[in-house]
C-alpha positions in Angstrom: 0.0 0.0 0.0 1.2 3.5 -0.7 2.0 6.4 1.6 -1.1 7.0 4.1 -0.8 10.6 4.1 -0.7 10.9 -0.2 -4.0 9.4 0.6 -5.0 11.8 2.7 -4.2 14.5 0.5 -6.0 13.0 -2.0 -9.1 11.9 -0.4 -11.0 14.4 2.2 -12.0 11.7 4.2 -10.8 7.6 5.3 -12.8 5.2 6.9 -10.7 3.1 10.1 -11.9 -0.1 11.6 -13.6 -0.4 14.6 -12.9 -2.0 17.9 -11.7 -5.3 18.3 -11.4 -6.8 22.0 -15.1 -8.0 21.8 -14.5 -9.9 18.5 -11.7 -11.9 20.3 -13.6 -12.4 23.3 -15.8 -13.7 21.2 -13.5 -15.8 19.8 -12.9 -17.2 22.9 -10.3 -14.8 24.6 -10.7 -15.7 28.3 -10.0 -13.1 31.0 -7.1 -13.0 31.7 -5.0 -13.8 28.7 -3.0 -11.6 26.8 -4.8 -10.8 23.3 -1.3 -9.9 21.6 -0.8 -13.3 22.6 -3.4 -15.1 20.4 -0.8 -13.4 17.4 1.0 -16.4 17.8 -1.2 -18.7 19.1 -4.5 -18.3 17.3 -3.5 -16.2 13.9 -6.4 -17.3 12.2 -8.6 -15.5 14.6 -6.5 -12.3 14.4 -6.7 -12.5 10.9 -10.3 -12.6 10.6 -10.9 -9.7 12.4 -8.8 -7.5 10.1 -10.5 -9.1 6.9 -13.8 -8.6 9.0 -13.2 -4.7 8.7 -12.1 -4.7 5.2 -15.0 -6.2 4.0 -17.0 -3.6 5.8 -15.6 -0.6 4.1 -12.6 0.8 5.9 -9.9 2.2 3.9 -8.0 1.3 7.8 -7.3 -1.1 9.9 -5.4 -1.8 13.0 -3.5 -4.3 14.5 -3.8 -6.3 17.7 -0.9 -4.9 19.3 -2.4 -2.3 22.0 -0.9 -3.6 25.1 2.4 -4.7 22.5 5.1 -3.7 25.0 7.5 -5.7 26.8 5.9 -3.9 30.2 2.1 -4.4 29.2 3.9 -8.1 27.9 5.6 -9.1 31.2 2.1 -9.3 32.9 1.7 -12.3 31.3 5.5 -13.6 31.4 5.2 -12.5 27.5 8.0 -9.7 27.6 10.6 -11.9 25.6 8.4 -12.8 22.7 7.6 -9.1 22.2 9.1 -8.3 18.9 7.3 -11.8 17.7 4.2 -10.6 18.7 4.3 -7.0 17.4 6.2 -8.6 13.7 2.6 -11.2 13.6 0.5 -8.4 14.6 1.2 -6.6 11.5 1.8 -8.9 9.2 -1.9 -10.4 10.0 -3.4 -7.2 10.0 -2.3 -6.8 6.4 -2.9 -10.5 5.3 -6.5 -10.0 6.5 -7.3 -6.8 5.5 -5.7 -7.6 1.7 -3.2 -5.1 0.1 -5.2 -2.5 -0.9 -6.0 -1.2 2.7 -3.9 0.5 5.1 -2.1 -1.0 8.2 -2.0 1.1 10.9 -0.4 -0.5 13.6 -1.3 0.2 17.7 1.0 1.2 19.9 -0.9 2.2 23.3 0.1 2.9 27.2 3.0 1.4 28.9 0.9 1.7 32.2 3.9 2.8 33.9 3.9 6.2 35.5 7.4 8.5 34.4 6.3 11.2 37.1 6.0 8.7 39.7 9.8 7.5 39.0 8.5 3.8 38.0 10.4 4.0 35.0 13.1 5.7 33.5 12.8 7.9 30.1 15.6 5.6 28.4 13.6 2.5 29.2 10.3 4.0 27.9 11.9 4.9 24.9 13.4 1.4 24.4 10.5 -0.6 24.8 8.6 1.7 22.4 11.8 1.1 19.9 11.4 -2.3 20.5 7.7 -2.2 19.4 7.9 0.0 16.6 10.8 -1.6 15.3 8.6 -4.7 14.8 5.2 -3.3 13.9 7.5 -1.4 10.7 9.1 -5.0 10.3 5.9 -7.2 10.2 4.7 -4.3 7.0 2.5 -1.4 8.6 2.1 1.6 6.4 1.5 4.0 10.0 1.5 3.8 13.6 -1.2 5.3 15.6 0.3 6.2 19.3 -3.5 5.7 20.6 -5.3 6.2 24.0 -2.7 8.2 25.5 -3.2 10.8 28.7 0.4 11.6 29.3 2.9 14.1 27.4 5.5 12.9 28.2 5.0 9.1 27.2 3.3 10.2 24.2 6.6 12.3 23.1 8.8 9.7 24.3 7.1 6.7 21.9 6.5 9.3 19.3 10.6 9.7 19.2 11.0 6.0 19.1 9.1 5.6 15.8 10.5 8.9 14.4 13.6 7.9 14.7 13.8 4.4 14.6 11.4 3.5 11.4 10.3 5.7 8.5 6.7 5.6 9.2 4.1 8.3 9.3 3.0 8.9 12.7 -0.4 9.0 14.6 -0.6 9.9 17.9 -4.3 9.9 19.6 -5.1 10.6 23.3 -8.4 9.8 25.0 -10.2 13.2 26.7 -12.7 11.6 29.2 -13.2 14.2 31.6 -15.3 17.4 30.7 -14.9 20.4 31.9 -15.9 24.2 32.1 -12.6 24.9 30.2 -13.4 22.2 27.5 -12.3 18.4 27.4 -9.2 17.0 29.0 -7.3 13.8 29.8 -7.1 12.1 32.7 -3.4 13.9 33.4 -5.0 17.0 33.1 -3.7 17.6 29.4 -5.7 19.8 27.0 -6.5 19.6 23.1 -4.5 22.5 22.5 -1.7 21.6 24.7 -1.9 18.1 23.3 -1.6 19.6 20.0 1.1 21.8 20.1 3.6 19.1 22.1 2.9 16.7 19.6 3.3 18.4 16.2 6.5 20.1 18.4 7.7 16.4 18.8 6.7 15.4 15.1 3.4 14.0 14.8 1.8 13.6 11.2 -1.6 12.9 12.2 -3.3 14.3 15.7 -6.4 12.5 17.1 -8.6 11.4 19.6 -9.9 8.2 20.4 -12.0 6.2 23.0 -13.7 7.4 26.4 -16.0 9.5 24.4 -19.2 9.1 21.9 -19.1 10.7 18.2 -21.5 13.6 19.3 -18.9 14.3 22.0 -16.1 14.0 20.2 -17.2 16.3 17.7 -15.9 19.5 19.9 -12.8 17.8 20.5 -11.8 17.2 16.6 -12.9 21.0 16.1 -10.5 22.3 19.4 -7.8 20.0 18.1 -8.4 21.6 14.2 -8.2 24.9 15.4 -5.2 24.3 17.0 -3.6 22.3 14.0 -5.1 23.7 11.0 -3.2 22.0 8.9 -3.1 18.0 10.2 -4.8 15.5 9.5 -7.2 14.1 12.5 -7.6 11.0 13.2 -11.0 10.1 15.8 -12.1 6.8 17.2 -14.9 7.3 19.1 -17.0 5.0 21.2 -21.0 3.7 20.5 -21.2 6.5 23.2 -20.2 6.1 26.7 -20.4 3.2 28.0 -23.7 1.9 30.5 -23.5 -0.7 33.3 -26.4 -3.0 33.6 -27.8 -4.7 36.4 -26.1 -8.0 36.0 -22.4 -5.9 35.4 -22.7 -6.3 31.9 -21.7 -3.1 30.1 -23.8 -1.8 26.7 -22.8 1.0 24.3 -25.6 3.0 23.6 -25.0 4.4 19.9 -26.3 2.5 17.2 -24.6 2.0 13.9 -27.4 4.6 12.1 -26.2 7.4 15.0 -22.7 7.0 14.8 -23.3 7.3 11.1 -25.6 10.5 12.1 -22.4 12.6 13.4 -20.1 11.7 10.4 -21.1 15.1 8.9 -20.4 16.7 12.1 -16.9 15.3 12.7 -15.9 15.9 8.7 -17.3 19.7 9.3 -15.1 20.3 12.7 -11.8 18.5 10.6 -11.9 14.8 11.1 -9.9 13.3 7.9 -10.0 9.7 9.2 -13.3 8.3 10.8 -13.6 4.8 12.4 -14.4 3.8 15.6 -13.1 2.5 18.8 -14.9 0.7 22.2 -18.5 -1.1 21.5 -18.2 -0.9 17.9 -18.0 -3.4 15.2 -18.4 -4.0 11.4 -22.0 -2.5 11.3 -21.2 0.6 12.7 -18.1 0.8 9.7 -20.6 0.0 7.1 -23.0 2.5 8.2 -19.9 5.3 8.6 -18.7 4.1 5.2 -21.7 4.6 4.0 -21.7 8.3 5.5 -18.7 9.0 4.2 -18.9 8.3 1.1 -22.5 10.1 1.1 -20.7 13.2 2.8 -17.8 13.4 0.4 
């Protein structure tokens, strides 16, 4: 596949996958287990997933690669097979999803706390290396740096893939608290400020994903255009916020035909890719597909 951000320029608007912890739980995934895991051990089931998407529409999909690094990894006494399970993660991302869709590989949260001295800025940075260097190897076009809260991390793993592969780079944090200043992240980190470290730090795409609906995220996409009028923005929003039932079960109130209801919204406030993130699957691509195309 060619350069993702030649298509960018070239099309107003891309369509990303969805989410994709349910489908493996429905593929069995027990609690507990590691889902990079099943990269190795059930690659048919990763692969699926990623063809599941394609055939629904998106011009994007992702990779199962979230909790990919060695410290997420070493939960499950994975941290040595980390570069194996990052190379698969790509590779059956882009064996699913066929050659004419992009690859945009996941790189999320270490979990580990830089402020709070439980890991060092060089060992960030290598275990981010380490990941990129195998998402790039197993044949992503991109990496999206998603679900982040932190400055700090964000910049350090941004740095990794700068310098360490020649991929265009995504980074994507997730607002979930609302305030009478606007949206911010559980660190306390703006849009704006969000904005302005990343592009300083050499982001090619800014987003926003999770935590949040698509009506919501609407004035987040429009705070982060303002402040980057020029970038392309990325947004993953949930089927809304997420509901707790009676019996602990947890439902995502926004239906395929109302996430496909604010596509017009999010193109109008500067979304250039839309896909979606928690509680959404390949109807809710189909009907934003749909949207898009309608919209464009």
């Amino acid at each position: 596949m060619g350069i993702i951000l030649d298509a960018l320029k070239e099309k107003r608007v891309l369509v990303s996958d969805g989410g994709w912890g349910s489908f493996l739980v429905a593929k069995g995934l027990q609690p507990g287990e590691s889902p990079e895991a099943w990269n190795l051990q059930k690659p048919d089931a990763v692969r699926d997933i990623a063809r599941m998407y394609a055939d629904a529409g998106a011009d994007i999909v992702l990779t199962n690669s979230f909790g990919g690094t060695r410290y997420k990894l070493e939960h499950y006494g994975l941290a040595d097979q980390a570069t194996a399970i990052n190379t698969a993660a790509a590779r059956l991302s882009r064996e699913g999803a066929g050659p004419d869709v992009f690859v945009l590989a996941s790189m999320g949260p270490t979990g580990k706390i830089l402020m709070m001295g439980e890991v060092s800025e060089a060992e960030l940075y290598d275990a981010f290396k380490e990941q990129a260097l195998a998402l790039a190897a197993g044949g992503a076009d991109a990496i999206t740096i998603e679900t982040m809260t932190a400055l700090d991390e964000a910049a350090i793993a941004l740095r990794a893939v700068k310098e360490n592969t020649t991929l265009p780079a995504a980074v994507c944090f997730t607002f979930d608290m609302k305030t009478a200043d606007g949206y911010r992240t559980m660190m306390g980190v703006s849009p704006e400020q969000m904005a302005q470290a990343m592009l300083d730090a050499g982001a090619d795409i800014l987003g926003a994903n999770c935590s949040l609906g698509s009506d919501e995220m609407v004035a987040v996409i429009a705070t982060l255009r303002a402040a980057a009028p020029e970038t392309p923005l990325l947004t993953h929003p949930n089927a809304g916020r997420p509901v707790q039932q009676d019996d602990g079960s947890v439902v995502y109130p926004e239906t395929p035909a109302c996430m496909a209801g604010n596509v017009g919204a999010l193109i109008d406030a500067g979304a250039s890719i839309i896909g979606g993130c928690c509680g959404t699957g390949p109807e809710h691509i189909q009907a934003i597909r749909a949207a898009v195309d309608k919209a464009v």
